[in-house]
N, CA and C atoms of all chains as a GROMACS GRO file, in nm:
protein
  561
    1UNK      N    1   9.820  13.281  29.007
    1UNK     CA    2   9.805  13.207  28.882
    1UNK      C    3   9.692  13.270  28.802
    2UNK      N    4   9.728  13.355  28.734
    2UNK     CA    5   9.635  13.409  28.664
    2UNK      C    6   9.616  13.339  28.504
    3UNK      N    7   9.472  13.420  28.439
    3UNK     CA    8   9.420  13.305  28.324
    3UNK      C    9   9.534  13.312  28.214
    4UNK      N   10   9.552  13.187  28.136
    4UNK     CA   11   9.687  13.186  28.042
    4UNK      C   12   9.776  13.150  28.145
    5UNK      N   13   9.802  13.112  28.216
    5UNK     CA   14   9.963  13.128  28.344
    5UNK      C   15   9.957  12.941  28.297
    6UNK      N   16  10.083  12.888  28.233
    6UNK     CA   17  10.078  12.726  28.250
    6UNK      C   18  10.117  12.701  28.340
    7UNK      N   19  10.099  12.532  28.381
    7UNK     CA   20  10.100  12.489  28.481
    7UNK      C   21  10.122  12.319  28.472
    8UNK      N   22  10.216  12.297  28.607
    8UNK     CA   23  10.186  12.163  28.568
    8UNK      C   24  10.150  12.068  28.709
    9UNK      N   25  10.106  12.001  28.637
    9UNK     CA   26   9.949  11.908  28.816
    9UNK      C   27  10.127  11.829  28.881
   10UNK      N   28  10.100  11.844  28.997
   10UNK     CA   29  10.202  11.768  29.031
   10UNK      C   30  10.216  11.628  29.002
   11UNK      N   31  10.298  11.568  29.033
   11UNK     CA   32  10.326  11.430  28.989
   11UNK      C   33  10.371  11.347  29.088
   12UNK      N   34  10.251  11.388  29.194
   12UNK     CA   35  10.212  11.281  29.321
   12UNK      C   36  10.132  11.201  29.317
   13UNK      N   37  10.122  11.067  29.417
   13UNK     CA   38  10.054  10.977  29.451
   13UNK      C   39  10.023  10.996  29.614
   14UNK      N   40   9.957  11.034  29.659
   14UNK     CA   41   9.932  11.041  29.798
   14UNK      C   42   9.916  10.914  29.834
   15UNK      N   43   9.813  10.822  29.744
   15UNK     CA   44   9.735  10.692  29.764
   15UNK      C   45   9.853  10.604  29.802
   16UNK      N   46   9.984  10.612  29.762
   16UNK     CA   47  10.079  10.546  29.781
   16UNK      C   48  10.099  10.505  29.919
   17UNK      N   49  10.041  10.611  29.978
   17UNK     CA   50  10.091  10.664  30.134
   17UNK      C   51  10.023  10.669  30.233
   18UNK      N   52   9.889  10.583  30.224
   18UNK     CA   53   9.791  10.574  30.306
   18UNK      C   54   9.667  10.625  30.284
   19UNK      N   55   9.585  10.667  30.316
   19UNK     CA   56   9.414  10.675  30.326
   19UNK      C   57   9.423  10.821  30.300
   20UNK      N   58   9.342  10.871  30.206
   20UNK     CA   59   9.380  10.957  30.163
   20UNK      C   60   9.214  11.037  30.068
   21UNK      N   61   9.166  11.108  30.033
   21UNK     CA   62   9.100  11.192  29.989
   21UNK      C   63   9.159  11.262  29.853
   22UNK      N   64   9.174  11.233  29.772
   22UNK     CA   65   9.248  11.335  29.660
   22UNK      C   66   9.130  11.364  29.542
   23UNK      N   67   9.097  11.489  29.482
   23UNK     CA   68   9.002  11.502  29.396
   23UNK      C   69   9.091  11.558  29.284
   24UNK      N   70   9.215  11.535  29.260
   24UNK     CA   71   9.249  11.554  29.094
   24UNK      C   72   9.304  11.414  29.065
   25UNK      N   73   9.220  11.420  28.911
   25UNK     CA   74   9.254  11.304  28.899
   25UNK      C   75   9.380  11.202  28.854
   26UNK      N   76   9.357  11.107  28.858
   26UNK     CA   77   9.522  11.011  28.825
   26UNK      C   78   9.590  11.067  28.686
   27UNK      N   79   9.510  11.084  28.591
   27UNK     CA   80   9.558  11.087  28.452
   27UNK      C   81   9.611  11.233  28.434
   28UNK      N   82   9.649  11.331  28.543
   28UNK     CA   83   9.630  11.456  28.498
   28UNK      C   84   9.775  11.490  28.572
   29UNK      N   85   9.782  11.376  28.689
   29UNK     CA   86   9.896  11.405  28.763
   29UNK      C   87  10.095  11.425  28.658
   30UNK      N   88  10.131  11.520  28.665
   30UNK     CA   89  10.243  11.561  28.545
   30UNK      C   90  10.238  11.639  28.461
   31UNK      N   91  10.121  11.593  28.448
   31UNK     CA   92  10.084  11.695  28.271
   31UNK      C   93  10.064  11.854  28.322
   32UNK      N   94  10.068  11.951  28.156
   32UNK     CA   95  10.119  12.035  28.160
   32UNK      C   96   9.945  12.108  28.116
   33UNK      N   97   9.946  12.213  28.173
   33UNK     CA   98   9.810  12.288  28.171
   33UNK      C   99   9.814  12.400  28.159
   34UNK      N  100   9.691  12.474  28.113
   34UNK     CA  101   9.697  12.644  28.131
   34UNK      C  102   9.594  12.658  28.187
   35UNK      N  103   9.568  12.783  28.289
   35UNK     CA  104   9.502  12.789  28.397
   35UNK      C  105   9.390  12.869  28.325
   36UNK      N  106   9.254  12.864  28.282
   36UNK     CA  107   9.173  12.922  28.267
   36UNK      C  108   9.124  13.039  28.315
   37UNK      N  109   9.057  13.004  28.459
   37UNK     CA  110   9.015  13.089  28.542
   37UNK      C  111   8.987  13.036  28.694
   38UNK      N  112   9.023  13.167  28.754
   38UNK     CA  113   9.002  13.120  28.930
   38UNK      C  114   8.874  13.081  28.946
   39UNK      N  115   8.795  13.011  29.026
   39UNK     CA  116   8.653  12.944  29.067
   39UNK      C  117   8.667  13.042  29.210
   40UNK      N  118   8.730  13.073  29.283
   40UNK     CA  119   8.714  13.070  29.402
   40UNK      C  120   8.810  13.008  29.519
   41UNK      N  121   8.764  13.024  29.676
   41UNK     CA  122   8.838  12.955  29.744
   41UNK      C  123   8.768  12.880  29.802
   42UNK      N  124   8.786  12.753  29.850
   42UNK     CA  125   8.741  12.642  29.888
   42UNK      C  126   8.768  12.545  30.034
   43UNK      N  127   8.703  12.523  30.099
   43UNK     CA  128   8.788  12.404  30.236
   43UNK      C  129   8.874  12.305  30.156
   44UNK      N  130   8.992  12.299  30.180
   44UNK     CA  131   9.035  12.151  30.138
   44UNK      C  132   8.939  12.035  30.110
   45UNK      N  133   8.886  11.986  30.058
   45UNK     CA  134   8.825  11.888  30.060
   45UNK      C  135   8.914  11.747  30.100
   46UNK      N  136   9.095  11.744  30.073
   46UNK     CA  137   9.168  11.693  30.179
   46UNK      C  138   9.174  11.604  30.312
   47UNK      N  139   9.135  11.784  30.388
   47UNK     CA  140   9.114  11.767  30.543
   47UNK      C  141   8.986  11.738  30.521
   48UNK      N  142   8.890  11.791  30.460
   48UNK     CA  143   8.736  11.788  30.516
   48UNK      C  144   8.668  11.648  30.541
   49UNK      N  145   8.740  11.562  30.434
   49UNK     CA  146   8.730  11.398  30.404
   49UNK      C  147   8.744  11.332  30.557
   50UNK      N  148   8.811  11.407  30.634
   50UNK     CA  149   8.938  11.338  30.751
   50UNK      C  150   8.866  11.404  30.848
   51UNK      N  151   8.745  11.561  30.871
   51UNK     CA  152   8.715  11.600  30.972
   51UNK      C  153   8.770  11.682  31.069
   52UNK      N  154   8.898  11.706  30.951
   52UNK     CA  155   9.005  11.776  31.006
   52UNK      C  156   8.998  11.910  30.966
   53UNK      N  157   9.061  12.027  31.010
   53UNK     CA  158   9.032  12.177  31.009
   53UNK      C  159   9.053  12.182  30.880
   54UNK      N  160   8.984  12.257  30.809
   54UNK     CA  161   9.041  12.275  30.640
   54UNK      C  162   9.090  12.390  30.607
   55UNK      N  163   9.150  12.450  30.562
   55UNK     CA  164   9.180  12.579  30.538
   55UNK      C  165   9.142  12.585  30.408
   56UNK      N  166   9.124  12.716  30.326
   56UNK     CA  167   9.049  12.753  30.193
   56UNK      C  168   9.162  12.759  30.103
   57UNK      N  169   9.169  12.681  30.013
   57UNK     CA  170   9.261  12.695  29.871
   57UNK      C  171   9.172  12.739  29.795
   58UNK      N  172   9.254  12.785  29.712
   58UNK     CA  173   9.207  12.834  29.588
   58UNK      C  174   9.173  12.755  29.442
   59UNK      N  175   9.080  12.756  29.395
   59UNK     CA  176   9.035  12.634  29.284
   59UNK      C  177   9.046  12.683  29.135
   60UNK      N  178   9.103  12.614  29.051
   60UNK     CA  179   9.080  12.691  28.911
   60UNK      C  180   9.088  12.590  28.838
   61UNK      N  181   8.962  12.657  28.721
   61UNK     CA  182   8.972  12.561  28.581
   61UNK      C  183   9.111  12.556  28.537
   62UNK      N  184   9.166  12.450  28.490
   62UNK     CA  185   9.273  12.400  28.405
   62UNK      C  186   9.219  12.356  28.291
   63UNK      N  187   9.322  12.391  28.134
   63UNK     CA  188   9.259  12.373  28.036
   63UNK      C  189   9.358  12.267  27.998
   64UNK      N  190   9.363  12.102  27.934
   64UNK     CA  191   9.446  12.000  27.926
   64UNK      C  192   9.373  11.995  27.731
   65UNK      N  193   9.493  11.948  27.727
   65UNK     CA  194   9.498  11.883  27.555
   65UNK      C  195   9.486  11.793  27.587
   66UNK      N  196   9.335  11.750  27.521
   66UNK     CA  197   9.301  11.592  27.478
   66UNK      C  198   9.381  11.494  27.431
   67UNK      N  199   9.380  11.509  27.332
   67UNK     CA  200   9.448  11.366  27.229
   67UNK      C  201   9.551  11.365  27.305
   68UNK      N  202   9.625  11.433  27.321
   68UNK     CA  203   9.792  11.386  27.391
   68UNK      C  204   9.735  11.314  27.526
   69UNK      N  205   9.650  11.330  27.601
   69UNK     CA  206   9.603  11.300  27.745
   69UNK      C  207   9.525  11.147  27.700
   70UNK      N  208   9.465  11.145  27.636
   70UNK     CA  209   9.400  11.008  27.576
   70UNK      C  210   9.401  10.952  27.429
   71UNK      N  211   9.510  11.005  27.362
   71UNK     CA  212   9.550  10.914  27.222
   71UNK      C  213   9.415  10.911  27.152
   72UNK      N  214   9.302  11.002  27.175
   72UNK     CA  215   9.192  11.030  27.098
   72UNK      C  216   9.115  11.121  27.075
   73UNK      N  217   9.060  11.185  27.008
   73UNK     CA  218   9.013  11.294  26.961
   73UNK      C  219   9.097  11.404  26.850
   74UNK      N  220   9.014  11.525  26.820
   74UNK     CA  221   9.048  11.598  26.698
   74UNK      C  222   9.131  11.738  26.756
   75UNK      N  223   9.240  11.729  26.698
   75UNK     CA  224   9.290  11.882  26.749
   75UNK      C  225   9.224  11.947  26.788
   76UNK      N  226   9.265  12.050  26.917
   76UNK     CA  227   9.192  12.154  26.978
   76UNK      C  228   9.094  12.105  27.095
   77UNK      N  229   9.100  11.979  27.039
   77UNK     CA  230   9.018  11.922  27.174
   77UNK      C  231   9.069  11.930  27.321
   78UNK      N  232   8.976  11.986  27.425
   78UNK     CA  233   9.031  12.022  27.522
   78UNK      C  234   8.934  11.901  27.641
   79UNK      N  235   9.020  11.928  27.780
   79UNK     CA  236   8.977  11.907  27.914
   79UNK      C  237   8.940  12.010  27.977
   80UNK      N  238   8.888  12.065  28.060
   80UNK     CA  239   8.870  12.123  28.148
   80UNK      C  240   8.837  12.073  28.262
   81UNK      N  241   8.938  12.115  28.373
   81UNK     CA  242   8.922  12.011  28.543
   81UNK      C  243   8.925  12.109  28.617
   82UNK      N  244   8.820  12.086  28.754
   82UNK     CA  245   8.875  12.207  28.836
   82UNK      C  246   8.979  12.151  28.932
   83UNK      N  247   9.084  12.221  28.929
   83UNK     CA  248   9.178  12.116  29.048
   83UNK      C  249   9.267  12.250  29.164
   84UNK      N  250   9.297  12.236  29.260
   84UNK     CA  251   9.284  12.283  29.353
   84UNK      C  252   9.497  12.369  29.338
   85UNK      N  253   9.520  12.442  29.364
   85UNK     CA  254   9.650  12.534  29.381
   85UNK      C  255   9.720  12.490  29.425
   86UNK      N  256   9.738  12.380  29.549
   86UNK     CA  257   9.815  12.292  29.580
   86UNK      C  258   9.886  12.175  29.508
   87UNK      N  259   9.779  12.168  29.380
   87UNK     CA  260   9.840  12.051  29.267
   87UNK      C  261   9.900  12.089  29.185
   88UNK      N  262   9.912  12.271  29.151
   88UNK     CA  263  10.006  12.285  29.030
   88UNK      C  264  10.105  12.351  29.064
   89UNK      N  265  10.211  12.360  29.016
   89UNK     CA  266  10.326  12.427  29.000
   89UNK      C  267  10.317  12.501  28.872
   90UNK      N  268  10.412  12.633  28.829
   90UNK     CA  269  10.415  12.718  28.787
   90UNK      C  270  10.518  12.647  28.647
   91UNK      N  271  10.524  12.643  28.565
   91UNK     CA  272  10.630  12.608  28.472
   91UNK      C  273  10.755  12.660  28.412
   92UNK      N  274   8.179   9.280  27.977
   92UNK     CA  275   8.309   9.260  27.971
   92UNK      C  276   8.372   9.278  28.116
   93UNK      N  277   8.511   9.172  28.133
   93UNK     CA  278   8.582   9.227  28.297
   93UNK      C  279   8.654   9.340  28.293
   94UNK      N  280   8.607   9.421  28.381
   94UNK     CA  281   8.724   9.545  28.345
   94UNK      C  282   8.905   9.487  28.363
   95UNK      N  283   9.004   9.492  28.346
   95UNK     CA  284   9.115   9.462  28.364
   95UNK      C  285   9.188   9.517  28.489
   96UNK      N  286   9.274   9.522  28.582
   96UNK     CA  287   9.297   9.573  28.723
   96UNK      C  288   9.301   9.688  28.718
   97UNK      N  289   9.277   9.761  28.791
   97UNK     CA  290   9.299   9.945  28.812
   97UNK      C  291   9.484   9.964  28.825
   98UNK      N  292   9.536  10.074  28.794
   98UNK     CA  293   9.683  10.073  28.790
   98UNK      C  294   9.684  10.067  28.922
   99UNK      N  295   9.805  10.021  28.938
   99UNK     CA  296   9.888  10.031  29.098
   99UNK      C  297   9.846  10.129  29.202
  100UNK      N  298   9.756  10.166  29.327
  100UNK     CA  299   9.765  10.245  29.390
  100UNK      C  300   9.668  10.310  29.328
  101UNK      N  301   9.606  10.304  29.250
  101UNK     CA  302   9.474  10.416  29.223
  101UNK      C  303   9.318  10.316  29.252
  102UNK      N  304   9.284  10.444  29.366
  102UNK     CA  305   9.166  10.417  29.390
  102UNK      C  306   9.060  10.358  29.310
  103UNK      N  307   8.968  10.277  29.286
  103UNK     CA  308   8.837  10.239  29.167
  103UNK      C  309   8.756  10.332  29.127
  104UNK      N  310   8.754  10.476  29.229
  104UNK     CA  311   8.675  10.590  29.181
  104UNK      C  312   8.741  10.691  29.039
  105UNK      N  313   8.872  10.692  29.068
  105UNK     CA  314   8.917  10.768  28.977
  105UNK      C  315   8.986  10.660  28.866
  106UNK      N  316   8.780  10.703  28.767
  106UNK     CA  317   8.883  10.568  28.640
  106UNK      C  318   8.848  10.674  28.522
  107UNK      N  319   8.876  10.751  28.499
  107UNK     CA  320   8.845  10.864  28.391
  107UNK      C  321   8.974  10.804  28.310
  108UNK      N  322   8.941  10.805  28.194
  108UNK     CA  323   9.056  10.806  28.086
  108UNK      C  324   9.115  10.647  28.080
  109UNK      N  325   9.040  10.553  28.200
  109UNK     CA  326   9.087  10.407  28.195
  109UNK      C  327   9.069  10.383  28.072
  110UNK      N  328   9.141  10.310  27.976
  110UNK     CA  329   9.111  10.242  27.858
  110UNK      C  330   9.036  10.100  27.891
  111UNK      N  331   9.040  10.050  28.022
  111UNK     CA  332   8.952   9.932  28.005
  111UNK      C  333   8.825   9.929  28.014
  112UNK      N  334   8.796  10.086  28.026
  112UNK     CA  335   8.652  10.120  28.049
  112UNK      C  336   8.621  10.142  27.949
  113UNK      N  337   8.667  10.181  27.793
  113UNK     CA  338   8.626  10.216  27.706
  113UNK      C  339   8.540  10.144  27.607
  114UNK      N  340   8.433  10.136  27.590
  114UNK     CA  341   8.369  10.092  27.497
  114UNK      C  342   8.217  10.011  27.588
  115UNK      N  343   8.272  10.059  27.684
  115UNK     CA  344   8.146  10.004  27.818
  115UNK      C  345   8.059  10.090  27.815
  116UNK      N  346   7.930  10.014  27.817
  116UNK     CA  347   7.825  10.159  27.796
  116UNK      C  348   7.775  10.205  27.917
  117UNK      N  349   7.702  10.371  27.894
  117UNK     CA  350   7.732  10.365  27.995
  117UNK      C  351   7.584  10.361  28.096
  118UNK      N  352   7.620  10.379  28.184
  118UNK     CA  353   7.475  10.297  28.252
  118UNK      C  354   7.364  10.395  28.339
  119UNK      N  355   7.268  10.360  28.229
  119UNK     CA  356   7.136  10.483  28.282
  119UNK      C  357   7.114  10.510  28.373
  120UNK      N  358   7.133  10.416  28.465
  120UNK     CA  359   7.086  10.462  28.650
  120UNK      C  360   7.161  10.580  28.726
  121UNK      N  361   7.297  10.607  28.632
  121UNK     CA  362   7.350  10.687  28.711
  121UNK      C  363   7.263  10.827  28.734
  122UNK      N  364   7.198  10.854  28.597
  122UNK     CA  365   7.128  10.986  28.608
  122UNK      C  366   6.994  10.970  28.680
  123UNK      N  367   6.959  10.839  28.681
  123UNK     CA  368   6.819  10.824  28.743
  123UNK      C  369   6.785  10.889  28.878
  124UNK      N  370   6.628  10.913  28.893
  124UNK     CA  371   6.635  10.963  29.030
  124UNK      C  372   6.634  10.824  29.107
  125UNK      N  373   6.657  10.860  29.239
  125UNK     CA  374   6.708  10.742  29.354
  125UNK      C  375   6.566  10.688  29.328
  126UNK      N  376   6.576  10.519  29.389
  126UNK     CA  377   6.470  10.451  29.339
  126UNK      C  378   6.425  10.447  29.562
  127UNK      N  379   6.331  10.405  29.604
  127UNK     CA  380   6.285  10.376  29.747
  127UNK      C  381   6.403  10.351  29.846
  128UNK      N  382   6.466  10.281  29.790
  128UNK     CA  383   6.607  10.200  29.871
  128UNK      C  384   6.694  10.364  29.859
  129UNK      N  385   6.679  10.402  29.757
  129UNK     CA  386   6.812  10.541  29.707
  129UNK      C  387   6.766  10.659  29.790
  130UNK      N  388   6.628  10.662  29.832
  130UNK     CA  389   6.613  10.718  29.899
  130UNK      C  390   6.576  10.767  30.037
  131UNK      N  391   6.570  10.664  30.099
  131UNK     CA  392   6.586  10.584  30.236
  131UNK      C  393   6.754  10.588  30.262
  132UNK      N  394   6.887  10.590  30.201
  132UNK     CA  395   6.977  10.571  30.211
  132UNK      C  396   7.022  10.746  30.214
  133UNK      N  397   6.967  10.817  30.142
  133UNK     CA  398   6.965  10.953  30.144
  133UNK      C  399   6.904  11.010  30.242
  134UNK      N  400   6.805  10.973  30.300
  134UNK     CA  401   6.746  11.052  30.456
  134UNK      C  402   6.812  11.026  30.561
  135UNK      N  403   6.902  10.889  30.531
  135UNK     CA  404   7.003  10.858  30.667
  135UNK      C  405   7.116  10.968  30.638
  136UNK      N  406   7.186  11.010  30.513
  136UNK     CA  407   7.271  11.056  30.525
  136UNK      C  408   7.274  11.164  30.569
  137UNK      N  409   7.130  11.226  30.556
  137UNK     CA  410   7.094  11.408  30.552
  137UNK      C  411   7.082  11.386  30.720
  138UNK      N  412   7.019  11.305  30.776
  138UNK     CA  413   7.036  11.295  30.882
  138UNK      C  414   7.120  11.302  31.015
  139UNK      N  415   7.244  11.228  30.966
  139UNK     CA  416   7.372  11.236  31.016
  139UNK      C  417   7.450  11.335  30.949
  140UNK      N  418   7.380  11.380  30.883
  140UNK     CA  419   7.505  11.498  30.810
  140UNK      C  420   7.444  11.645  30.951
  141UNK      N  421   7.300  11.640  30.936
  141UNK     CA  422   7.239  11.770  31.015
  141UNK      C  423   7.311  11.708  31.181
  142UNK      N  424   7.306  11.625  31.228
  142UNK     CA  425   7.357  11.577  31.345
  142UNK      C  426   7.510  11.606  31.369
  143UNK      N  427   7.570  11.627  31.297
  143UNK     CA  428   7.720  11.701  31.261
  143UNK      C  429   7.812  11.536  31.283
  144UNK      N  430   7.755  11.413  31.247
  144UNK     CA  431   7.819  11.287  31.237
  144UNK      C  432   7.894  11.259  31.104
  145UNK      N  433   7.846  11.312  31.001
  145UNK     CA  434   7.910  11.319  30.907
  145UNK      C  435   7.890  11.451  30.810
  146UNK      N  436   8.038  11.457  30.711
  146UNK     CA  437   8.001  11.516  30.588
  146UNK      C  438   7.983  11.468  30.447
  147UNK      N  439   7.946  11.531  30.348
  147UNK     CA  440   7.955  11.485  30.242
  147UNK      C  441   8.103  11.422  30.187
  148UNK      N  442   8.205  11.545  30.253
  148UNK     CA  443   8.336  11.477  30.203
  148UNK      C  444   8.411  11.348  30.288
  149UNK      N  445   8.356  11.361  30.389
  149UNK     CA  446   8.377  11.214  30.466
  149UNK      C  447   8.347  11.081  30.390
  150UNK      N  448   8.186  11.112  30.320
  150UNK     CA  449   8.097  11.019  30.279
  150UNK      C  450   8.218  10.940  30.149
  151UNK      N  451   8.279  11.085  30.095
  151UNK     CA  452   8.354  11.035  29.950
  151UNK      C  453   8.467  10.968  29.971
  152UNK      N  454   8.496  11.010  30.064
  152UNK     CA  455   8.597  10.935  30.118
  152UNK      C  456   8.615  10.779  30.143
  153UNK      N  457   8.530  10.777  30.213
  153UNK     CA  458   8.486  10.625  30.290
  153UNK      C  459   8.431  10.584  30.146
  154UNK      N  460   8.357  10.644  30.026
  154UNK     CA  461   8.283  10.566  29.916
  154UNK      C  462   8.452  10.494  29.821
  155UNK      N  463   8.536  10.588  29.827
  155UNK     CA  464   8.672  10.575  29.759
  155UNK      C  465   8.744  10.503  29.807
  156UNK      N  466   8.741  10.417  29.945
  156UNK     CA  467   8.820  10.365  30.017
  156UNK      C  468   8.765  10.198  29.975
  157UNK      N  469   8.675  10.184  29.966
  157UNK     CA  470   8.568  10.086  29.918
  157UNK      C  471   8.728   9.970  29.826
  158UNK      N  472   8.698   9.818  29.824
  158UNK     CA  473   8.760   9.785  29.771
  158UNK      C  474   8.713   9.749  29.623
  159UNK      N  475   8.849   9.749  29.510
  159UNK     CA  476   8.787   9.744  29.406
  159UNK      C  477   8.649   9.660  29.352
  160UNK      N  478   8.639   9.535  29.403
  160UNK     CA  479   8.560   9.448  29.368
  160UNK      C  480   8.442   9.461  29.413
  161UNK      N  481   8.432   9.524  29.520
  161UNK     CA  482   8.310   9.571  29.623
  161UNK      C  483   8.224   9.682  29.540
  162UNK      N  484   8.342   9.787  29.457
  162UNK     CA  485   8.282   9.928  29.439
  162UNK      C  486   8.224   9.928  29.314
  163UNK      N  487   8.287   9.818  29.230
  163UNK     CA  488   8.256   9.785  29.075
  163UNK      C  489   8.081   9.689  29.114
  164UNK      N  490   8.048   9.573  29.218
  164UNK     CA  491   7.986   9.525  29.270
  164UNK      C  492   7.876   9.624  29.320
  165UNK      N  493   7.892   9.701  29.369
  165UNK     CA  494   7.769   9.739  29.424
  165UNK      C  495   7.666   9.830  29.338
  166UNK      N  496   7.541   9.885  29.388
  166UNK     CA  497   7.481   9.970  29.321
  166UNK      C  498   7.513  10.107  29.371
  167UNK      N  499   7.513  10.214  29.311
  167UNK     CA  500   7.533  10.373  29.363
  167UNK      C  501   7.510  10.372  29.514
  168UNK      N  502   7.361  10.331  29.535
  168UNK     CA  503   7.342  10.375  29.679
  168UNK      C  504   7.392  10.264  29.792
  169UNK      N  505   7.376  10.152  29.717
  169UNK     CA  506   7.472  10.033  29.740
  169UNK      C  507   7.595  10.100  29.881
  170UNK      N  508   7.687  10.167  29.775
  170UNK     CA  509   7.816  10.204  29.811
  170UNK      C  510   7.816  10.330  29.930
  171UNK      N  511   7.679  10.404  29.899
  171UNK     CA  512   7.645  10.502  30.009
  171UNK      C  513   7.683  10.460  30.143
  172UNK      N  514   7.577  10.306  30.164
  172UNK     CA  515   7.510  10.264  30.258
  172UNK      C  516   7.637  10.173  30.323
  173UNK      N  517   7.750  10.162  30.246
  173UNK     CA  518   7.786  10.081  30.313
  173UNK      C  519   7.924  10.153  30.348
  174UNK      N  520   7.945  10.276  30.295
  174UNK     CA  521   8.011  10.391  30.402
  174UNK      C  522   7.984  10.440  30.477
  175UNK      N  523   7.856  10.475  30.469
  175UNK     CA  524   7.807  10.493  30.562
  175UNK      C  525   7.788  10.463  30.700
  176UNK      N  526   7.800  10.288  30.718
  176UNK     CA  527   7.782  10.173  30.786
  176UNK      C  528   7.956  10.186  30.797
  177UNK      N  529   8.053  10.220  30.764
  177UNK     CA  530   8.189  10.243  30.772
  177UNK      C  531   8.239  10.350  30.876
  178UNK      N  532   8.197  10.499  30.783
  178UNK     CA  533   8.229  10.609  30.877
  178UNK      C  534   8.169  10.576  31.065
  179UNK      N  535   8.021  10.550  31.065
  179UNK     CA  536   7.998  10.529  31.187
  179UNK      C  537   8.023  10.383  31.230
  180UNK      N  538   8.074  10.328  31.158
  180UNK     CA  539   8.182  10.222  31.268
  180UNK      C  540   8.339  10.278  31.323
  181UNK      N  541   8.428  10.370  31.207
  181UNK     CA  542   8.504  10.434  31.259
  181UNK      C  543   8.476  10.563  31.352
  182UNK      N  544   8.381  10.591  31.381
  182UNK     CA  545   8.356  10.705  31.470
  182UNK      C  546   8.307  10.656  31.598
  183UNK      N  547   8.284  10.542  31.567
  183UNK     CA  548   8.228  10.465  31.737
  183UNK      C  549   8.096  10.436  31.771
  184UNK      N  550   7.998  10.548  31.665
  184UNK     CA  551   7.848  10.554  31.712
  184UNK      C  552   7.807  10.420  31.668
  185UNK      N  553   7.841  10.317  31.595
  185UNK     CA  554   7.801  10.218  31.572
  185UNK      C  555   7.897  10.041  31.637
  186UNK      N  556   7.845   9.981  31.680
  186UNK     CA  557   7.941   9.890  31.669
  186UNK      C  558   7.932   9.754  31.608
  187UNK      N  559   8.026   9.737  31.504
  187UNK     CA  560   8.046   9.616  31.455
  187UNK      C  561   8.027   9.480  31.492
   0.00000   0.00000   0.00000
């Protein structure tokens, strides 16, 4: 997933499904993104919550359109989230 | 003001973009440094964290698991202390 590559956060609920650790957030889950830049690789924070072995994903800024995401602000207004490779799909 | 229920299935931590939060101000302590209590609650954690009893992402965990009324209710370190008092009841070193 390189920078410019869109993307979209999956459109899961883990919480649905028991005890759970998730660090992207609710409002982001669906929506459609472009990937900024890689951060790095990371422990799951996932497993790490749980004590469980983590393996290293990969983390990247995502860039989200405001107003469409919260019905407020001025064109061009952006988000930026870091959310983890496992949450996006490729578009 | 009451905040209105969190949607279905979402945790009380992740309220970014809630509209019932909007217009709530927002509240200075978060940036504050820990007050005696905040930091007494922080030497336990560093404590059990160097003891390999807990991690930080455990800590968030157990802080996110918290029920809504409890997590809106408590103070920051409030919520530390009483995951804290969680994780080591689920790990055994403590007993209830």
């Amino acid at each position: 997933m390189s920078p410019g590559t869109q993307v979209r956060v999956k459109a899961d609920f883990p919480e649905t499904r028991g005890p759970c650790h998730i660090r992207t957030p609710h409002y982001l889950r669906g929506r459609l993104g472009v990937v900024e830049r890689h951060l790095g690789d990371f422990p799951n924070p996932e497993d790490l919550a749980f004590a469980r072995p983590a393996a290293r994903v990969p983390l990247f800024h995502v860039r989200f359109d405001q107003p469409s995401l919260w019905q407020e602000g001025a064109a061009g207004d952006a988000l930026l989230v870091e959310i983890f490779a496992h949450w996006l799909e490729p578009v | 003001m009451t905040p209105d229920p969190a949607p279905p299935m979402i945790p009380a931590h992740d309220l970014g973009g809630a509209s019932r939060f909007r217009c709530a101000p927002v509240d200075p302590d978060d940036d504050a440094p820990p007050d005696a209590f905040g930091q007494q609650v922080d030497a336990l954690r560093q404590i059990l964290a160097r003891r390999g009893l807990m991690s930080v992402d455990e800590l968030r965990r157990a802080i996110e698991s918290l029920p809504e009324a409890e997590y809106h209710a408590l103070t920051y370190y409030e919520r530390w202390l009483r995951a804290i008092a969680m994780l080591m009841a689920e790990k055994g070193v403590v007993h209830p």
